[in-house]
N, C-alpha and C positions, 0 to 999 in steps of 0.2 A: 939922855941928852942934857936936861935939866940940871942933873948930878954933876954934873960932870963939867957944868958952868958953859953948856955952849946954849947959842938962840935959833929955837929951832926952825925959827924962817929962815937964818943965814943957811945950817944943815940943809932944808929941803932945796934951796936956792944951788948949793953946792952938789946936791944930788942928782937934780935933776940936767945941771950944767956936764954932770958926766955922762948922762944917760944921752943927750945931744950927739955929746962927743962920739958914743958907743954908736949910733945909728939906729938905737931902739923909737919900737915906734908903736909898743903897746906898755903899759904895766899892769900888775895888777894892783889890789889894794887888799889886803884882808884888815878889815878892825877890829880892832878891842871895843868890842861892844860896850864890857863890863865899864870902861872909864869916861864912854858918855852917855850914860843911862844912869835913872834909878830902878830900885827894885823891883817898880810896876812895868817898869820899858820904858818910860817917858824919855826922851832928849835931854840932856844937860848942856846949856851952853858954855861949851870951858874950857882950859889952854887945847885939851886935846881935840874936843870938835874945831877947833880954831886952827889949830895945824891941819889935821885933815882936808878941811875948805883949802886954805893954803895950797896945797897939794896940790889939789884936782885944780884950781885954777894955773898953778905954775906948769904942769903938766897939759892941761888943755893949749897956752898959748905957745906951747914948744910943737904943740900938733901929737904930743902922745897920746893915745885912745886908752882906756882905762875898763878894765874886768874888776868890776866892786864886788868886794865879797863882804856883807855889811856887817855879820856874826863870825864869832870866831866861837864863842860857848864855852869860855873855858877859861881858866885864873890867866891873865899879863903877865908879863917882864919874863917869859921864857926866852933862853933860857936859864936867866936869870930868878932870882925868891920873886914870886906875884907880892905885888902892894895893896894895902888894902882900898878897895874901889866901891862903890856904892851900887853898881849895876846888876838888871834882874839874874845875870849869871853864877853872879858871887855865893859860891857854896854850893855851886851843883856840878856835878857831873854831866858831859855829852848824854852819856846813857839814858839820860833824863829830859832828853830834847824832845819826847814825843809824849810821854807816858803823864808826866806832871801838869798835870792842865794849867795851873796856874803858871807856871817857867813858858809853858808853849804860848799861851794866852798876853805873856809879856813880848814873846817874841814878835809879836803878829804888830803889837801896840809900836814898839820899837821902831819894825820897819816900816811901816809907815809916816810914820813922825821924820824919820831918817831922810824918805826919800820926798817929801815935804818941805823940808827942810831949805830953805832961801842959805844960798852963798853968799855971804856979804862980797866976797873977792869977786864974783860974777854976774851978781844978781838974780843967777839961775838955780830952781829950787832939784834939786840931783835925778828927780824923775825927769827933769826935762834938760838936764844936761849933755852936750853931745858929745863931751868928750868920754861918755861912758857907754859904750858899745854894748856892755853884758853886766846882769846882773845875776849871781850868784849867791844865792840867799845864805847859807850854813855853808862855813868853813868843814867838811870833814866829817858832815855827821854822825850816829850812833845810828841807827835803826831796829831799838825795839820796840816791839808793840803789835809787829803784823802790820801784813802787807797793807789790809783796809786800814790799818790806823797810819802808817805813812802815806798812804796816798790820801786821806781827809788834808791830813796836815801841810802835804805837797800843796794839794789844791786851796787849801786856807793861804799861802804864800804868793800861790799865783791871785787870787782871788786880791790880797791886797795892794799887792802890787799894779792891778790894773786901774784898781777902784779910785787910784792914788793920781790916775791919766795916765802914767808911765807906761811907753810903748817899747822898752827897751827888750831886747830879748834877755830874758832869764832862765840858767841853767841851774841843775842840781846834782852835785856830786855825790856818787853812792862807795865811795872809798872805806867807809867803814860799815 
C-alpha cells in the first residue's frame, strides 16, 4: 500500500466501507507477526501495529466480529518477494514452530505482549477486546515433534493466553 503511495487508514476505511455494503459480519485477521516483533517476540510499535489497531477499531464500530489469527510464521508480502522485517520469525521455517525452543519461546513472548497490547483507537487492550470472538494462535501450523511435544506447546498457548485474563475462545488449526 505504502509503495504504491496510498494511506492505509484511507484503504482500511474503504475496506471495510465495502465489507458494510457486502453484509458481512465477521472477518478474520491473520498477522505478519514477523513486521511487528523483534527477534526475541517483543512488540514493536509501528506503521504496521498501527494499522492493525486501526482495523480492529474500524471494524468493531461497523459491529464486524473478528477471528485473530495473531501468527502467520512465515516470510510477508506473499505473494509478493518478503521484505526484510526484524521479527522472531525471519529465517525460519513453519517446520520449526515446535522443535526450536528459542522460535517457540519467542512465540509465547509475542502473544502475550500482543494480546496486552492497549489500542490507542479503543482504549481496549485485544485480550479484552469484544469485537474479537476467537482467537487463533498459528496461522497453518507444521507439526513436528510428536504428539506430546505439540500438545506441551498447544497447552503453553492456552496457558498464555489465560494468564494474559483473555476469556476469548481460542482455536487451533491442525491443517498442516
Amino acid at each position: 500500500i505504502l509503495e504504491m503511495g496510498l494511506d492505509p487508514k484511507k484503504v482500511i476505511d474503504q475496506d471495510v466501507y465495502h465489507f458494510v455494503r457486502m453484509g458481512l459480519n465477521a472477518y478474520r485477521i491473520h498477522v505478519w507477526d514477523i513486521e511487528i516483533s523483534d527477534a526475541e517476540g517483543n512488540l514493536i510499535e509501528n506503521d504496521h501495529l498501527d494499522a492493525l489497531d486501526y482495523l480492529i477499531a474500524r471494524l468493531r464500530e461497523q459491529g464486524i466480529d473478528i477471528l485473530l489469527t495473531p501468527m502467520f510464521l512465515g516470510p510477508n508480502g506473499y505473494p509478493d518477494a518478503p521484505t526484510d522485517e526484524p521479527g522472531f520469525a525471519a529465517g525460519h521455517h513453519k517446520k520449526e514452530f515446535i522443535p526450536d525452543r528459542a522460535y517457540a519461546a519467542a512465540q509465547l513472548v509475542y502473544l502475550r505482549q500482543l494480546l496486552e497490547h492497549v489500542n490507542p483507537y479503543t482504549g481496549t487492550a485485544y485480550k479484552d477486546e469484544p469485537a474479537i470472538i476467537g482467537i487463533e494462535p498459528v496461522n497453518e501450523p507444521w507439526h513436528d515433534g510428536g504428539k506430546d511435544t505439540i500438545a506441551a506447546h498447544l497447552k503453553n498457548f492456552v496457558e498464555v493466553i489465560r494468564k494474559t485474563g483473555c476469556r476469548i475462545p481460542a482455536f487451533y488449526c491442525m491443517s498442516q
